[in-house]
N, CA, C and O of each residue as an XYZ file, in Angstrom:
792
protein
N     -48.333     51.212    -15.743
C     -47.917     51.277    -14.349
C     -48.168     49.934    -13.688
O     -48.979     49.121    -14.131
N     -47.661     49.805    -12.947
C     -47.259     48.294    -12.070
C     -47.316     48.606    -10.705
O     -46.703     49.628    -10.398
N     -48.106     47.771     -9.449
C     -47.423     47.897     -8.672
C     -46.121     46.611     -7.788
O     -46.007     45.389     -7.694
N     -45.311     47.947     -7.270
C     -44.003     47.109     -6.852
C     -44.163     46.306     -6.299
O     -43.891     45.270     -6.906
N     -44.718     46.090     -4.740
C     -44.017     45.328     -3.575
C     -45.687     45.173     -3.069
O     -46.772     45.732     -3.233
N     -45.166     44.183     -2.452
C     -46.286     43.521     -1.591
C     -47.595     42.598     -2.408
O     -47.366     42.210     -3.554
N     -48.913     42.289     -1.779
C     -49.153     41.278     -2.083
C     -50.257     41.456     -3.435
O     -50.933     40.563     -3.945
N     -50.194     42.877     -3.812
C     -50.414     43.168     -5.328
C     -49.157     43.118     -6.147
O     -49.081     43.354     -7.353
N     -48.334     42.834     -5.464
C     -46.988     42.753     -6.322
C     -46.941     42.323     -8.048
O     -47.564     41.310     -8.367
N     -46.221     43.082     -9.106
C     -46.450     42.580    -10.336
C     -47.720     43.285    -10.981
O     -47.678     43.715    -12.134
N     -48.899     43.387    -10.147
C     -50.391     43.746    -10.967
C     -50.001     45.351    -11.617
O     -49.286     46.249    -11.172
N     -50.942     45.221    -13.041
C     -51.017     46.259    -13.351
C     -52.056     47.163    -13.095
O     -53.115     46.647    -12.740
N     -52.018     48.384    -13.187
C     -52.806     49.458    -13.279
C     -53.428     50.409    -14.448
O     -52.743     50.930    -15.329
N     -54.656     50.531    -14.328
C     -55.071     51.020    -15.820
C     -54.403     52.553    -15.354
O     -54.308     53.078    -14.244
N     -53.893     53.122    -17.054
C     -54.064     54.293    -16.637
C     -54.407     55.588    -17.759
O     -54.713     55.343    -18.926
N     -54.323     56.763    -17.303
C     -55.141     57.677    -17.758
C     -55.025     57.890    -19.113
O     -53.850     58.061    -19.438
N     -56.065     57.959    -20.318
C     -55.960     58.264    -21.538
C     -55.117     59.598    -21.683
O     -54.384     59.698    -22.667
N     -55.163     60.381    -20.982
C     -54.545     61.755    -21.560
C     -53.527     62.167    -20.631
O     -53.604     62.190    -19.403
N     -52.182     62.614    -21.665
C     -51.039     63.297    -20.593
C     -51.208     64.203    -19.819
O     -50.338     64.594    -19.041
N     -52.332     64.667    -19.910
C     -52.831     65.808    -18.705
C     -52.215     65.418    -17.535
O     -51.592     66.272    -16.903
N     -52.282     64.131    -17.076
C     -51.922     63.811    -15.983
C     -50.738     63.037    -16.003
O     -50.385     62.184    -16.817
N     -50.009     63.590    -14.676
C     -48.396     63.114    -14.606
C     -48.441     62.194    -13.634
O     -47.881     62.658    -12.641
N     -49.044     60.562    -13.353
C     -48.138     60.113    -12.808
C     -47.212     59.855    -12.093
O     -46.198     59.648    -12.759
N     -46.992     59.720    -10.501
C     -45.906     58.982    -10.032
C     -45.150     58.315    -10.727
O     -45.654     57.303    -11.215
N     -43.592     58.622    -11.065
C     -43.104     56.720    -12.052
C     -42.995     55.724    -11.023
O     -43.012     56.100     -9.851
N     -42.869     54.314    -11.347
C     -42.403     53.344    -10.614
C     -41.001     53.656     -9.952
O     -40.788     53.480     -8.752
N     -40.194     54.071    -10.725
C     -38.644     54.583     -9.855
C     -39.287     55.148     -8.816
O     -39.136     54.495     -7.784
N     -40.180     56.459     -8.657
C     -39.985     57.229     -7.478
C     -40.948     56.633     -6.415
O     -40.841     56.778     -5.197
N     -41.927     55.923     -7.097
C     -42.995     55.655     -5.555
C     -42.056     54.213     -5.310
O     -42.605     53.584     -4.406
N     -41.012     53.589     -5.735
C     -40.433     52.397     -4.755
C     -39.188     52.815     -3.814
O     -38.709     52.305     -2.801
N     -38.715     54.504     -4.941
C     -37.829     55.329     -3.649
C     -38.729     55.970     -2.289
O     -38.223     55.896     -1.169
N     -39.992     56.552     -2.470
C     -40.792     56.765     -1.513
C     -41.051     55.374     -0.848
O     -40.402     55.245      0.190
N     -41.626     54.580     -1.089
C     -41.932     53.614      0.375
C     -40.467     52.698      0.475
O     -40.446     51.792      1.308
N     -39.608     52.868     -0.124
C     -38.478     52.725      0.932
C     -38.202     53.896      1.909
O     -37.195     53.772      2.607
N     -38.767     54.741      2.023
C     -38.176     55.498      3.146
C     -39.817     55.169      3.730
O     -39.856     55.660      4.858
N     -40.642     54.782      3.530
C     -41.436     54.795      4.596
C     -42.344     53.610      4.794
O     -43.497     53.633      5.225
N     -41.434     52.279      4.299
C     -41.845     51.176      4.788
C     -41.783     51.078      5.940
O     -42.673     50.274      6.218
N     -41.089     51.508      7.220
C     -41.445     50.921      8.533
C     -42.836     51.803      9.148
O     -43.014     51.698     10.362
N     -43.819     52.662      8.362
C     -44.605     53.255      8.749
C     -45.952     52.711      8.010
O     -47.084     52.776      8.489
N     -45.727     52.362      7.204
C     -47.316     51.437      6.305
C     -48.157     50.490      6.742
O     -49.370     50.352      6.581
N     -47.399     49.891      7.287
C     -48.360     48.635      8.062
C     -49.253     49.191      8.844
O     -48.885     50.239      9.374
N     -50.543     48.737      9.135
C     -51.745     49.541      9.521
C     -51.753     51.154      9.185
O     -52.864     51.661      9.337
N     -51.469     51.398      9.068
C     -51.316     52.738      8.643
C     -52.758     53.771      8.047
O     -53.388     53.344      7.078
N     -53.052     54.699      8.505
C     -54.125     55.620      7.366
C     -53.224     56.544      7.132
O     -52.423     57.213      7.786
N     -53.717     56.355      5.482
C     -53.142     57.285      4.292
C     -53.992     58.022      3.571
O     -55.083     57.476      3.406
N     -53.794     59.668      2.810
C     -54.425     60.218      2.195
C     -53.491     60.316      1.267
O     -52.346     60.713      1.480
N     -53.929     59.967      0.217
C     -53.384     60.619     -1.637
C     -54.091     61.535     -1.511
O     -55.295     61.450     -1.272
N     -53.520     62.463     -1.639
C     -54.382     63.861     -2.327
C     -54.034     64.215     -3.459
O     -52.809     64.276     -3.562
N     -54.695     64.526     -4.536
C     -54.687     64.951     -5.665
C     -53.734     63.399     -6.365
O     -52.631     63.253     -6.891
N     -55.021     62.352     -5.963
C     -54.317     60.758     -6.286
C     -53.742     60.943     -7.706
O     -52.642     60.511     -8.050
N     -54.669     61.691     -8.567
C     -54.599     61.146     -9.971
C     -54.740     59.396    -10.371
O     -55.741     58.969     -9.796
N     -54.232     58.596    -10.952
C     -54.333     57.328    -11.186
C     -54.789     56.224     -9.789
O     -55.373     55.159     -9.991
N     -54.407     56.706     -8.413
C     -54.606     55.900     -7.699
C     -52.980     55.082     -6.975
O     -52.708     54.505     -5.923
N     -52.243     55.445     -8.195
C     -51.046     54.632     -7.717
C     -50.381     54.238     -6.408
O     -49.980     53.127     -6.062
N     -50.353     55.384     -5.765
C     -49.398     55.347     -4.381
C     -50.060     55.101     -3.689
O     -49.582     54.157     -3.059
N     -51.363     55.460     -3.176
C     -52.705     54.785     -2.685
C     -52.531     53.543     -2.302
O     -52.401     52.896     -1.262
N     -52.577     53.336     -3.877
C     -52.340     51.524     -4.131
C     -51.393     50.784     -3.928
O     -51.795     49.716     -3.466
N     -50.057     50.831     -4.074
C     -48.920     50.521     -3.704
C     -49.174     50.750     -1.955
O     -48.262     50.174     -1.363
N     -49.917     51.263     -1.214
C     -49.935     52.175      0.358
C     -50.679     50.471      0.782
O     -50.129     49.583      1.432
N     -52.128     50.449      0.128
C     -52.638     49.216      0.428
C     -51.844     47.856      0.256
O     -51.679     47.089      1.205
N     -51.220     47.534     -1.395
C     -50.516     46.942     -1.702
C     -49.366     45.733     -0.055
O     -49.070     44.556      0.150
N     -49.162     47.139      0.647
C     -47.874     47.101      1.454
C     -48.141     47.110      3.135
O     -47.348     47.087      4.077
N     -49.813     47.161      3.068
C     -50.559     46.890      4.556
C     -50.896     47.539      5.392
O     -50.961     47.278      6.594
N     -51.320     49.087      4.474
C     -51.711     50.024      5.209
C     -53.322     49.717      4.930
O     -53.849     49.245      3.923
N     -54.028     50.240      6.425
C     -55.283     49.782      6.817
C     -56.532     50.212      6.091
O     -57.614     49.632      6.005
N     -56.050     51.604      5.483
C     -57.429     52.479      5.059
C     -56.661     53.102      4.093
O     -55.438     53.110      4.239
N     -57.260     53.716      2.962
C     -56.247     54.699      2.100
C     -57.460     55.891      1.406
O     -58.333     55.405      0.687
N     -57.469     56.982      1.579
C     -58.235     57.961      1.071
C     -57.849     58.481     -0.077
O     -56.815     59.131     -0.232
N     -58.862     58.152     -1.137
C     -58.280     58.814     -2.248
C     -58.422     60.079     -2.418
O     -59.242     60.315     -1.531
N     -58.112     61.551     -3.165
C     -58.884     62.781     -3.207
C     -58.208     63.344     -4.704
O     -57.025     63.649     -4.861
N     -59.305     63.395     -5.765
C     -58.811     64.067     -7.056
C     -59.744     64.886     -7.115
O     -60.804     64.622     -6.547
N     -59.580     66.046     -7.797
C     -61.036     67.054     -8.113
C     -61.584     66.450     -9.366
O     -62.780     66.579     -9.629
N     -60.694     65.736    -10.227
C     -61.383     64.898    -11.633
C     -62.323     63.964    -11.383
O     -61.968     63.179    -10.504
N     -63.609     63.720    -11.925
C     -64.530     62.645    -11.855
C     -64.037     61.693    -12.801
O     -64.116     60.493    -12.540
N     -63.491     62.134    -13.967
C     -62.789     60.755    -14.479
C     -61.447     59.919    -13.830
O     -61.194     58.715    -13.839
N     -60.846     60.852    -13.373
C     -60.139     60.090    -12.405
C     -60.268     59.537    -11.190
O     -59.545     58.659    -10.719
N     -61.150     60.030    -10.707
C     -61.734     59.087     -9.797
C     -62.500     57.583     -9.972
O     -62.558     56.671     -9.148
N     -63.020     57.645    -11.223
C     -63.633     56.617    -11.166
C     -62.396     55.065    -12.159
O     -62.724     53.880    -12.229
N     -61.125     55.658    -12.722
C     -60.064     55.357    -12.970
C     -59.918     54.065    -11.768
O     -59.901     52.835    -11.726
N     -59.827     55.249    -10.852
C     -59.376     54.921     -9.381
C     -60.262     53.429     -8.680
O     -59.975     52.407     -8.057
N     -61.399     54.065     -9.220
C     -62.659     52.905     -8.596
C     -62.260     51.383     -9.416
O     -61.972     50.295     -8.918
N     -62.342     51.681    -10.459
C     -62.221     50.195    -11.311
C     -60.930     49.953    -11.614
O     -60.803     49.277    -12.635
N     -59.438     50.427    -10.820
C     -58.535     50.072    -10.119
C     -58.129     49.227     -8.919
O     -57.391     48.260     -8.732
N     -58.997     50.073     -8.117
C     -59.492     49.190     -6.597
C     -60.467     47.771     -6.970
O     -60.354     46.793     -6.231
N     -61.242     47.737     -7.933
C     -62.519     46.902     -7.855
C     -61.476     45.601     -8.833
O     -61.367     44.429     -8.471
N     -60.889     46.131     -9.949
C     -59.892     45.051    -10.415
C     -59.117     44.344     -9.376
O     -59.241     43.120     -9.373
N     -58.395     44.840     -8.555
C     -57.854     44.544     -7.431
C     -57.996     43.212     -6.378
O     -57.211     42.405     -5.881
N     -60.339     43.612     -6.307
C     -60.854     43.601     -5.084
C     -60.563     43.959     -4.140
O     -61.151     43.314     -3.272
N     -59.572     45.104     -3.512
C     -59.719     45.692     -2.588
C     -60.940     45.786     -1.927
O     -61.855     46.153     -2.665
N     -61.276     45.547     -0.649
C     -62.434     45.443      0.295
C     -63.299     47.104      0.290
O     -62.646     48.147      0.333
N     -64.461     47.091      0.245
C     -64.762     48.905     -0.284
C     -64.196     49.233      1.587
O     -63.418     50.185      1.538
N     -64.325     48.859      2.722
C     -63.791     49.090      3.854
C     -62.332     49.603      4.209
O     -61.931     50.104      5.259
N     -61.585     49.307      2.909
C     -60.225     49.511      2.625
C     -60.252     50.618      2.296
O     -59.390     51.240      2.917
N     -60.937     51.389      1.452
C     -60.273     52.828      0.405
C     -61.696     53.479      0.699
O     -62.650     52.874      1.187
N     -61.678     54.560      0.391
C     -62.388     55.890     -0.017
C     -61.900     56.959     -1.134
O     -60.924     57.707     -1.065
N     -62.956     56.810     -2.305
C     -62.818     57.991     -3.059
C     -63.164     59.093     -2.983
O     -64.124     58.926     -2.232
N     -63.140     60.148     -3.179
C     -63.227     61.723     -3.172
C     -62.898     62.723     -4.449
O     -61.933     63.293     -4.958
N     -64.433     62.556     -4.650
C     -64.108     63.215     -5.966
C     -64.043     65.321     -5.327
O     -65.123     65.905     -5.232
N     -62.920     65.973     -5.048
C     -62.913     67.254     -4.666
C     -61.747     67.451     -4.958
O     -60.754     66.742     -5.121
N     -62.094     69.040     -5.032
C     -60.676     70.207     -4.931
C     -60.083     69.406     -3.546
O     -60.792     68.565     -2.993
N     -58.742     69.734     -3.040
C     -57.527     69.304     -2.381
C     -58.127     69.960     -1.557
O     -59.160     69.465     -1.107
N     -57.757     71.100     -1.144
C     -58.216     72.430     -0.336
C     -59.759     72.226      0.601
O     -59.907     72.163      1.821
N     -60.730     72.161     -0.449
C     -62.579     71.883      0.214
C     -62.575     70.842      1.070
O     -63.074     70.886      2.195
N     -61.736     69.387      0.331
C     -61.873     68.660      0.848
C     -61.350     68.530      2.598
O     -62.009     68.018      3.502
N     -59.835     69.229      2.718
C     -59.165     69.376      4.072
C     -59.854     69.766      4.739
O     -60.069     69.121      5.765
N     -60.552     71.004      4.513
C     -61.437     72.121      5.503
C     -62.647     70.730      5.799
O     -62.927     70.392      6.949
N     -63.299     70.001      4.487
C     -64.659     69.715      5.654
C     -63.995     68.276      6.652
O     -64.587     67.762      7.601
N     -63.152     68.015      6.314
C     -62.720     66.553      6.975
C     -61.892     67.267      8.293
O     -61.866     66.601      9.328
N     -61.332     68.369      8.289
C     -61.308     68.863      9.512
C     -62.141     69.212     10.335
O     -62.035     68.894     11.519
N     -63.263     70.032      9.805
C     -64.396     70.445     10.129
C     -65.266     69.590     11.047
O     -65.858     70.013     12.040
N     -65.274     68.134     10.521
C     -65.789     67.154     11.253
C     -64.967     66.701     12.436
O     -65.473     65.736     13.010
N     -63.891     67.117     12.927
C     -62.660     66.684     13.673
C     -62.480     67.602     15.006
O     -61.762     67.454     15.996
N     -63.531     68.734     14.595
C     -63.437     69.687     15.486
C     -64.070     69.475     17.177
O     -65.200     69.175     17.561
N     -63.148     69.694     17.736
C     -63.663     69.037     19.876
C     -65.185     68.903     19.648
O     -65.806     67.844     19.560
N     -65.785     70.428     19.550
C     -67.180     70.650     19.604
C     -68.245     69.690     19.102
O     -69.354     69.259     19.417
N     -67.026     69.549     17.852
C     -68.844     68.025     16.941
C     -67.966     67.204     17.330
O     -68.043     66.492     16.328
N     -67.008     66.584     18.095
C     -66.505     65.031     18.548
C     -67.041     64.505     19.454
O     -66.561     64.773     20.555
N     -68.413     63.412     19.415
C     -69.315     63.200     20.509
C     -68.677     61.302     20.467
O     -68.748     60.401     19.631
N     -68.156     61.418     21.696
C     -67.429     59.723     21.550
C     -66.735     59.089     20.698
O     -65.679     59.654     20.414
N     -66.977     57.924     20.076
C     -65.819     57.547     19.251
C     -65.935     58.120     18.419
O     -67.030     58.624     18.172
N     -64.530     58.352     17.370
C     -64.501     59.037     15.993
C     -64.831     58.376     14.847
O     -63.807     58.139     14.205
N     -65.956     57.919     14.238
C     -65.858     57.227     12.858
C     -64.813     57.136     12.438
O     -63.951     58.014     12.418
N     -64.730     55.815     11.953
C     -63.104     54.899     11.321
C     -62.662     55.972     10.288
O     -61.489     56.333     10.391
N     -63.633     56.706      9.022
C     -63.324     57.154      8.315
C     -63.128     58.788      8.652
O     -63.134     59.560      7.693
N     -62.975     59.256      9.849
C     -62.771     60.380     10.149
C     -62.076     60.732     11.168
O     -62.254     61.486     12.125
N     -60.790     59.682     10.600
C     -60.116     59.278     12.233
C     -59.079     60.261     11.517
O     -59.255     60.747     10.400
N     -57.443     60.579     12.726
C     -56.301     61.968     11.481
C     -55.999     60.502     10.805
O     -56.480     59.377     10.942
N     -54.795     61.177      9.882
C     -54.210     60.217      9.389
C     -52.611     60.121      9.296
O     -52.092     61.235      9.364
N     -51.772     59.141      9.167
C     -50.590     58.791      9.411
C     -49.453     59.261      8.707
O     -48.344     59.540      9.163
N     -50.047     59.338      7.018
C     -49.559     59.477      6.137
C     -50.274     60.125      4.713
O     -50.984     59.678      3.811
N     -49.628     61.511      5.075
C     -50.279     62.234      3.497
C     -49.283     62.234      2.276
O     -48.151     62.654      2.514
N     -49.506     61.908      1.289
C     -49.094     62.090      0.414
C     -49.653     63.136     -0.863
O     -50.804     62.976     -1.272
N     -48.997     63.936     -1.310
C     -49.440     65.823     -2.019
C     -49.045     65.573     -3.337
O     -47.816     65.636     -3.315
N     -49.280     65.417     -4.050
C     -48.632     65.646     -5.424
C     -49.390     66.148     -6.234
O     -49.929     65.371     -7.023
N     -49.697     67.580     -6.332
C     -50.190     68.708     -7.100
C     -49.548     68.805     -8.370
O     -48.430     68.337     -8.587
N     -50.325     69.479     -9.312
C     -49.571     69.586    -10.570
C     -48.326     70.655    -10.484
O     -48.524     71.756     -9.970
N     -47.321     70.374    -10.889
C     -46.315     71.301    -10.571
C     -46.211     72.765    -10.246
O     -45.384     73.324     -9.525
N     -47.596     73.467    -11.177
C     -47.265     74.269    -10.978
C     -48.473     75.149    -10.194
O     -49.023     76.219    -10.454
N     -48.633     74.013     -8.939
C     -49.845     74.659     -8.391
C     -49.168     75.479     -6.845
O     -47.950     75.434     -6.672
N     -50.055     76.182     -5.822
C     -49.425     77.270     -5.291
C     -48.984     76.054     -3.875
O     -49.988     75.666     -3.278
N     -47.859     75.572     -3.435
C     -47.906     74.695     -2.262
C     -47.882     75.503     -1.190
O     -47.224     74.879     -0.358
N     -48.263     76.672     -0.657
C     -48.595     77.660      0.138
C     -49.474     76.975      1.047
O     -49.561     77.167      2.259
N     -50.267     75.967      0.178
C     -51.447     75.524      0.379
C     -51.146     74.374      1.467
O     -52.080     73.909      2.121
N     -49.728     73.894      1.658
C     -49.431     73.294      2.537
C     -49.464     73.962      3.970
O     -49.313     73.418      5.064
N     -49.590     74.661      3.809
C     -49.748     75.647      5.332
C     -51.022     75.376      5.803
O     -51.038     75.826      6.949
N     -52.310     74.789      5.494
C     -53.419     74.530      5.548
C     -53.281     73.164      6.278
O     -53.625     73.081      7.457
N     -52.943     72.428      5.819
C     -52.460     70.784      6.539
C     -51.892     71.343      7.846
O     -52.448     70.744      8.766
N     -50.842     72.420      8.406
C     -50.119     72.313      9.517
C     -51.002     73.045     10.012
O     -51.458     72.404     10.959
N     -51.783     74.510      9.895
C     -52.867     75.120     10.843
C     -53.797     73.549     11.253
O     -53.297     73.181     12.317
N     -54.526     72.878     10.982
C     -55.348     72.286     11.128
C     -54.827     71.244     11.951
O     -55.670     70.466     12.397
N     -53.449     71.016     12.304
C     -52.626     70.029     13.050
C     -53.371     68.878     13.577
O     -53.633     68.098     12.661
N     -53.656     68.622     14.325
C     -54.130     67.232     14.768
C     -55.791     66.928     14.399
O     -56.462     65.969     14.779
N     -56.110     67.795     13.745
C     -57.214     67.288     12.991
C     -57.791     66.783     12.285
O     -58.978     66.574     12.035
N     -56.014     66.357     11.591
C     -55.877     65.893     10.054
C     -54.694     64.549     10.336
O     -54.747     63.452      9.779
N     -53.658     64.992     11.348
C     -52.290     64.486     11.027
C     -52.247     63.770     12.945
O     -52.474     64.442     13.952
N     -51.906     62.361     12.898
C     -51.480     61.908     14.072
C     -49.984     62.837     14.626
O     -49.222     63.495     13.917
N     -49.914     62.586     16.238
C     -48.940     63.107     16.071
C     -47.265     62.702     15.605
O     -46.311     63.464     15.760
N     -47.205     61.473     15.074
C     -46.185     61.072     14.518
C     -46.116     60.925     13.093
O     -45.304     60.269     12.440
N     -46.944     61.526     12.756
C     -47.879     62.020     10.649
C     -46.582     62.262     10.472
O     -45.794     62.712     11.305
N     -46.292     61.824      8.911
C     -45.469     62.577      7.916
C     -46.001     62.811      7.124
O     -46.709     61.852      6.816
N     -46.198     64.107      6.118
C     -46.507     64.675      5.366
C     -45.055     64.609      3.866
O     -43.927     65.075      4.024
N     -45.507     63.977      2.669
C     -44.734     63.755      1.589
C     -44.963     64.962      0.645
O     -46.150     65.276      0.728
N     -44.220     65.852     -0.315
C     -44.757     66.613     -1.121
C     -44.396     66.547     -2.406
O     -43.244     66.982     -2.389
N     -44.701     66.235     -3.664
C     -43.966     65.452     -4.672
C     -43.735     66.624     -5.505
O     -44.840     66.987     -5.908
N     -42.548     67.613     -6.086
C     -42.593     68.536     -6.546
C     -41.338     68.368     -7.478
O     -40.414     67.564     -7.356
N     -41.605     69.651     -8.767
C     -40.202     69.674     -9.779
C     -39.293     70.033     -8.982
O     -39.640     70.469     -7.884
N     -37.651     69.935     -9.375
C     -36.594     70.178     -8.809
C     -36.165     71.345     -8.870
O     -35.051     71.692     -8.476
N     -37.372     72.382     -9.588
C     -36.729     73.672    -10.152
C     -37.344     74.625     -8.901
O     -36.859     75.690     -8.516
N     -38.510     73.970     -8.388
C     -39.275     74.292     -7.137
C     -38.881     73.899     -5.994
O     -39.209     72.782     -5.595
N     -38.105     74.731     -5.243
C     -37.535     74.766     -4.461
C     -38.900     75.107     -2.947
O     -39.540     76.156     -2.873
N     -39.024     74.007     -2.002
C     -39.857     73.905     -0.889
C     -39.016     75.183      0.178
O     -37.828     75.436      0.376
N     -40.455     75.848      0.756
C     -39.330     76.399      2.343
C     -39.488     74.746      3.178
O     -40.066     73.679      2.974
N     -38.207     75.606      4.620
C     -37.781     74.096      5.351
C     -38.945     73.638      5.960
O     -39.050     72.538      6.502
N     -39.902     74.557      5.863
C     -41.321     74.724      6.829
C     -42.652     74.937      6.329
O     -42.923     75.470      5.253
N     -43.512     74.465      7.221
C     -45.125     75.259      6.641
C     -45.251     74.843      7.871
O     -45.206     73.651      8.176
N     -45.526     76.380      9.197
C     -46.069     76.344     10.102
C     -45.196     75.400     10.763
O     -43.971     75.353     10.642
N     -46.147     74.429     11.685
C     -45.166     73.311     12.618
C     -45.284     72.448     11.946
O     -45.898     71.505     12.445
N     -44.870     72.302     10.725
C     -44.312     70.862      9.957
C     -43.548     71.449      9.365
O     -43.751     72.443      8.669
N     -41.869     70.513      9.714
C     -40.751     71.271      9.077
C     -40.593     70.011      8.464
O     -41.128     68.950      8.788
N     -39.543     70.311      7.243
C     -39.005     69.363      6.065
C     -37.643     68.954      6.788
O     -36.824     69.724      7.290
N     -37.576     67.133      6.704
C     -36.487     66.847      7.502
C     -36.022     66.017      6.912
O     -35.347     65.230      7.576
N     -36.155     65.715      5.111
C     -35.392     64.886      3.998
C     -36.255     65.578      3.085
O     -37.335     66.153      3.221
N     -35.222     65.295      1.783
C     -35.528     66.003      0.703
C     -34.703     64.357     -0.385
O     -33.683     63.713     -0.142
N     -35.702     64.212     -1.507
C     -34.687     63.015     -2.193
C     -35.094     63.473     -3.771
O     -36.314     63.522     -3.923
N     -34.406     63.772     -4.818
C     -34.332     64.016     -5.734
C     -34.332     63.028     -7.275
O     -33.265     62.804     -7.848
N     -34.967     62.777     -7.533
C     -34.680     61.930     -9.163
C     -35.155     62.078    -10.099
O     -36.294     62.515     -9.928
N     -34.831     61.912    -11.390
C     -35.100     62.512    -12.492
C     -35.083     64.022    -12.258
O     -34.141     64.680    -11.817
N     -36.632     64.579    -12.738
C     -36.728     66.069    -12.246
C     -37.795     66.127    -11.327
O     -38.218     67.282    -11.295
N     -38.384     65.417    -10.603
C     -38.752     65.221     -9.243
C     -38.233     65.386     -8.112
O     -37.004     65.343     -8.167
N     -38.745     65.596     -6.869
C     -38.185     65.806     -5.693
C     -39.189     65.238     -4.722
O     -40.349     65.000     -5.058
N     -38.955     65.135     -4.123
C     -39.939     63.524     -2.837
C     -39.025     65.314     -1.815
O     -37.920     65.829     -1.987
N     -40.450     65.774     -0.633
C     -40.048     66.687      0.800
C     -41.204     65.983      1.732
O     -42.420     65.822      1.841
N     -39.584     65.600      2.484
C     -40.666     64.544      3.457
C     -40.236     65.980      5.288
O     -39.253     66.561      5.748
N     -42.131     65.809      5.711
C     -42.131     67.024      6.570
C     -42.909     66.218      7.771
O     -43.656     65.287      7.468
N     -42.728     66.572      9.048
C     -43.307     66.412     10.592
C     -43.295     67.169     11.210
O     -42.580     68.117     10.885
N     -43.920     67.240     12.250
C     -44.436     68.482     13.417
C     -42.728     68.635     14.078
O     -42.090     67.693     14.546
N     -42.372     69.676     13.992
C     -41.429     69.541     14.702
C     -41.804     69.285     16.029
O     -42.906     68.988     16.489
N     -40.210     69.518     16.828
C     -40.347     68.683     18.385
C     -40.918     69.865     19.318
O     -41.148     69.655     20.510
């Protein structure tokens, strides 16, 4: 793996000994941040369920401010670490998270809640701009309904939410108040790009 664009441009990426894990290809994460290059720059981003780190990285790569990683694997997380550290990415730049997808939303909301918000919000517990989901195919995305209950606890209000799924898995237009408002297809992938409706 490589990343595309920006000022890691060309660098490679180590990646995972075992096909367990699928990967973003390069085709689809340079079709994803073409649709969301005018939103990266400063930007906070969550990979969830990063796996390798890639899109993360390509997210920093392209001048987004902060990037959260979140895998439930400890080997992939630490993949991730001596990814970033090859890099030198600034540790002020990224955060790893070694958790389930799910635990992790609830406590980072949890901390977001009016009641414990006493003045400014820690940098690292600020919402964020841009989530990116890519679960193993055949996990339950129901679970996206969890991101839209929790609405501004998690997601600015101009957040897009990405969901990287097979083509045989067909998304509803909705989860809650984040409706799907592009859908882009390649190979047997599918990129469902979703926002609060109006």
């Amino acid at each position: 793996m490589r990343i595309i664009a920006g000022k890691f441009r060309g660098r490679r990426l180590k990646s995972p000994p075992s096909a367990q894990t699928r990967p973003t290809s390069d085709r689809l994460r340079e079709t994803l941040f073409n649709v969301l290059a005018p939103r990266i720059e400063g930007a906070r981003f969550l990979d969830l369920c990063a796996g390798t780190g890639a899109v993360g990285i390509e997210a920093l790569s392209r001048g987004a401010e902060h990037v959260t990683f979140v895998d439930q694997s400890r080997r992939m997380c630490s993949l991730i670490e001596a990814n970033l550290k090859a890099l030198e990415i600034p540790e002020d730049a990224a955060e790893v998270v070694a958790s389930e997808a799910t635990s992790f939303l609830r406590r980072r909301a949890k901390k977001r809640e009016p009641s414990l918000t006493v003045g400014l919000v820690p940098r690292a517990d600020q919402p964020f701009d841009v989530i990116f989901f890519d679960p193993p195919y055949a996990a339950d995305y129901e679970f996206v309904n969890l991101i839209s209950d929790m609405g501004g606890q998690l997601l600015t209000e101009d957040a897009v939410l990405i969901v990287e799924h097979h083509k045989k898995r067909d998304l509803p237009d909705g989860f809650g108040s984040l409706k799907c408002y592009r859908t882009l297809k390649q190979g047997d992938s599918v990129l469902s790009f979703f926002n609060r409706a109006a």
